[in-house]
C-alpha positions in Angstrom: 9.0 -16.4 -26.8 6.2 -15.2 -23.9 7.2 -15.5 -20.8 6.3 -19.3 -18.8 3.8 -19.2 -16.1 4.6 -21.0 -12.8 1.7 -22.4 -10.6 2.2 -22.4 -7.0 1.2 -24.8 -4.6 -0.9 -23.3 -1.6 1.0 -24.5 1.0 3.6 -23.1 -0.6 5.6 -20.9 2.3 8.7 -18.6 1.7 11.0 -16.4 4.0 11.5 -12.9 3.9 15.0 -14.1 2.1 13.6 -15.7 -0.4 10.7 -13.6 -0.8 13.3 -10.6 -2.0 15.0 -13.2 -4.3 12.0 -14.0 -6.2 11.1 -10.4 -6.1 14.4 -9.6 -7.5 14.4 -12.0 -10.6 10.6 -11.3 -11.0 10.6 -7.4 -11.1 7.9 -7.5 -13.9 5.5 -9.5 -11.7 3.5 -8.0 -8.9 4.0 -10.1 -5.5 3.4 -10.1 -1.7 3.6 -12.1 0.8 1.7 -12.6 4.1 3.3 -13.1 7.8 2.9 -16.7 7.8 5.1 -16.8 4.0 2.7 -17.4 1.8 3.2 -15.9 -2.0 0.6 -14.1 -3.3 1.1 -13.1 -6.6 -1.1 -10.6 -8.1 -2.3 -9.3 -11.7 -1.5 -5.8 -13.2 -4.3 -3.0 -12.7 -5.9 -2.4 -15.7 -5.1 1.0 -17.0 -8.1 3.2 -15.7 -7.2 1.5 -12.0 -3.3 2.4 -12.4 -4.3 6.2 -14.0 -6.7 7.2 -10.3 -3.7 5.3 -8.5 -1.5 7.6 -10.2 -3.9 10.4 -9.7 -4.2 9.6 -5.6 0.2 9.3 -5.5 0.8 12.6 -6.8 -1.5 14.2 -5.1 0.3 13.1 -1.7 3.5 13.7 -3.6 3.1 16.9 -4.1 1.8 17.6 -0.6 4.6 16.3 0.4 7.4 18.1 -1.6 5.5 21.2 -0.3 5.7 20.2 3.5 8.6 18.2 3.8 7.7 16.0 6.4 8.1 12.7 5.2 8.9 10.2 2.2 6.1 9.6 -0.4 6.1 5.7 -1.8 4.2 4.5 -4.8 2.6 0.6 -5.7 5.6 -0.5 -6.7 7.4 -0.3 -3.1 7.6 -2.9 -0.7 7.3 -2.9 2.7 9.0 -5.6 5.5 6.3 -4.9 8.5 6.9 -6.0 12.1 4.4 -9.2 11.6 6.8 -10.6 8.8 4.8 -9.8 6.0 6.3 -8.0 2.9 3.3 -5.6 1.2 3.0 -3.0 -1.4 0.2 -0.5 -0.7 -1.1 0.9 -3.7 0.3 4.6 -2.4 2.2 5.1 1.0 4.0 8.3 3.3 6.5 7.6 6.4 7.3 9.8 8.7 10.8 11.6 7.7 12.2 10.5 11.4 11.0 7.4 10.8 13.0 7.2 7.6 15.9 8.7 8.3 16.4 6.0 11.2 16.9 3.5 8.9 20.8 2.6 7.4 21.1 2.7 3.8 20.5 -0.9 3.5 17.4 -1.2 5.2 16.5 1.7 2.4 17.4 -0.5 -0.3 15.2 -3.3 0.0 11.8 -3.7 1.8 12.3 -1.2 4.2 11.8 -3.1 7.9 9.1 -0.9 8.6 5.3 -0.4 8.8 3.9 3.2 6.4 2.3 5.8 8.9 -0.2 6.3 5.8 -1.5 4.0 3.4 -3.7 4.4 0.1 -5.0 0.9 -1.5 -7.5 1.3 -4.5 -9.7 -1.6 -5.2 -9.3 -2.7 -8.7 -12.1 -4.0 -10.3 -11.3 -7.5 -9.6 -10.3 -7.1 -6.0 -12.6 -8.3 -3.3 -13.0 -6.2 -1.0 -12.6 -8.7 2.3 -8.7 -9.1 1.5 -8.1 -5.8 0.8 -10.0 -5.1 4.8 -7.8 -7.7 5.7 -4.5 -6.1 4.5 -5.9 -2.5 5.8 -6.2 -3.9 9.1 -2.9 -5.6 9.4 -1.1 -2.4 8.2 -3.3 -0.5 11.6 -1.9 -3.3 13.5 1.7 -3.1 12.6 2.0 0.9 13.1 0.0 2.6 10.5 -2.0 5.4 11.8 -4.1 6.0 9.0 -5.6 4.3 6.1 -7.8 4.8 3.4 -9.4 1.7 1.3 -11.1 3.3 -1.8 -13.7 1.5 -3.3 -14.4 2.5 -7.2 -17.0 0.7 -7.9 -19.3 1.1 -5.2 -18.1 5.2 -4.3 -17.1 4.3 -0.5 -13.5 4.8 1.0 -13.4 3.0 4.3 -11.0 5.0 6.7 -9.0 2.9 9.5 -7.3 4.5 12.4 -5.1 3.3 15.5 -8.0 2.8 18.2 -10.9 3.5 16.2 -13.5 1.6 14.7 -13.5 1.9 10.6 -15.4 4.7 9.4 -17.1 4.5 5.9 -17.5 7.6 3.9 -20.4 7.4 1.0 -19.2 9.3 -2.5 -16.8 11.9 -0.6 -15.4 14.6 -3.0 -12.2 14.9 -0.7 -10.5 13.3 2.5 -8.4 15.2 5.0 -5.1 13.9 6.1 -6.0 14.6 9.6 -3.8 15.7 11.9 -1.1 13.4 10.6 -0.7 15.0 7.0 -1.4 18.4 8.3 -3.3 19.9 5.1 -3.2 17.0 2.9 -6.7 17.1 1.3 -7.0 14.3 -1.4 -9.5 15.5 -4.2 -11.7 12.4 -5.3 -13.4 14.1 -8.1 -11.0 12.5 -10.8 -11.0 9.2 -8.9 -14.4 8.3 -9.1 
């Protein structure tokens, strides 16, 4: 038997509580929510999206298991930010200070805490205005740096505390700044 479809009303508001129940008993399904509760549930990438999301993860990955200075976090890992809302980025790093301050608990769910970094990929049927949106709230609750990569049209729009967004056309690499001290994502595969 397939599994049933629910439709959701838009006024349709949950807690952080509830949010992690349905999130629980929905593993399968890809959700978020915004700081004023409301659900958003969203489809699978397609497979060419989810192989240069992939690609973009283990790239910081294995920066990361080189340098050691932080926790590497794919789309599948949510987020509790400071504004309320609970979000995935499509790849994410934290500080390991940052990290480490939190109890085991806070580990285990969505961690109470806003990514220093964060990677979202547009999918080919992403607009890109929400996907601003979400890059901006993620500057505003603590992120220092972000990168929105857009496939289809060969930009990556960087966003930094303080800065206006700068927009890079068809880069071949991005430098994790001073943040991700030598961190160099290679975009050659990604576009």
């Amino acid at each position: 038997m397939p599994n049933p479809t629910i439709a959701i009303p838009q006024t349709f508001k949950v807690t952080h509580e509830q949010f992690q129940q349905i999130a629980a008993v929905n593993r399968d399904l890809r959700l978020e929510k915004t700081a004023t509760g409301e659900l958003i549930v969203m489809p699978p990438t397609g497979s060419e999206t989810g192989k240069h999301n992939q690609d973009i993860s283990g790239q910081l990955w294995l920066w990361n298991r080189q340098t050691k200075l932080g926790v590497v976090f794919d789309s599948s890992s949510g987020f509790q930010l400071p504004n309320g809302a609970d979000r995935s980025p499509d790849a994410s790093w934290v500080k390991l200070e940052k990290w480490d301050a939190l109890t085991p608990t806070e580990k285990e769910g969505f961690a109470p805490i806003c990514p220093d970094f964060v990677v979202e990929l547009r999918s080919k049927s992403d607009n890109m205005e929400p996907l601003r949106e979400k890059m901006r709230e993620y500057i505003a609750n603590g992120a220092t740096l972000g990168w929105l990569v857009d496939r289809k049209n060969r930009k990556v729009e960087i966003y930094r505390q303080g800065r206006e967004v700068e927009i890079l056309d068809n880069p071949t690499s991005l430098s994790g700044e001073d943040l991700l001290p030598g961190f160099v994502l290679d975009l050659t595969d990604v576009w």
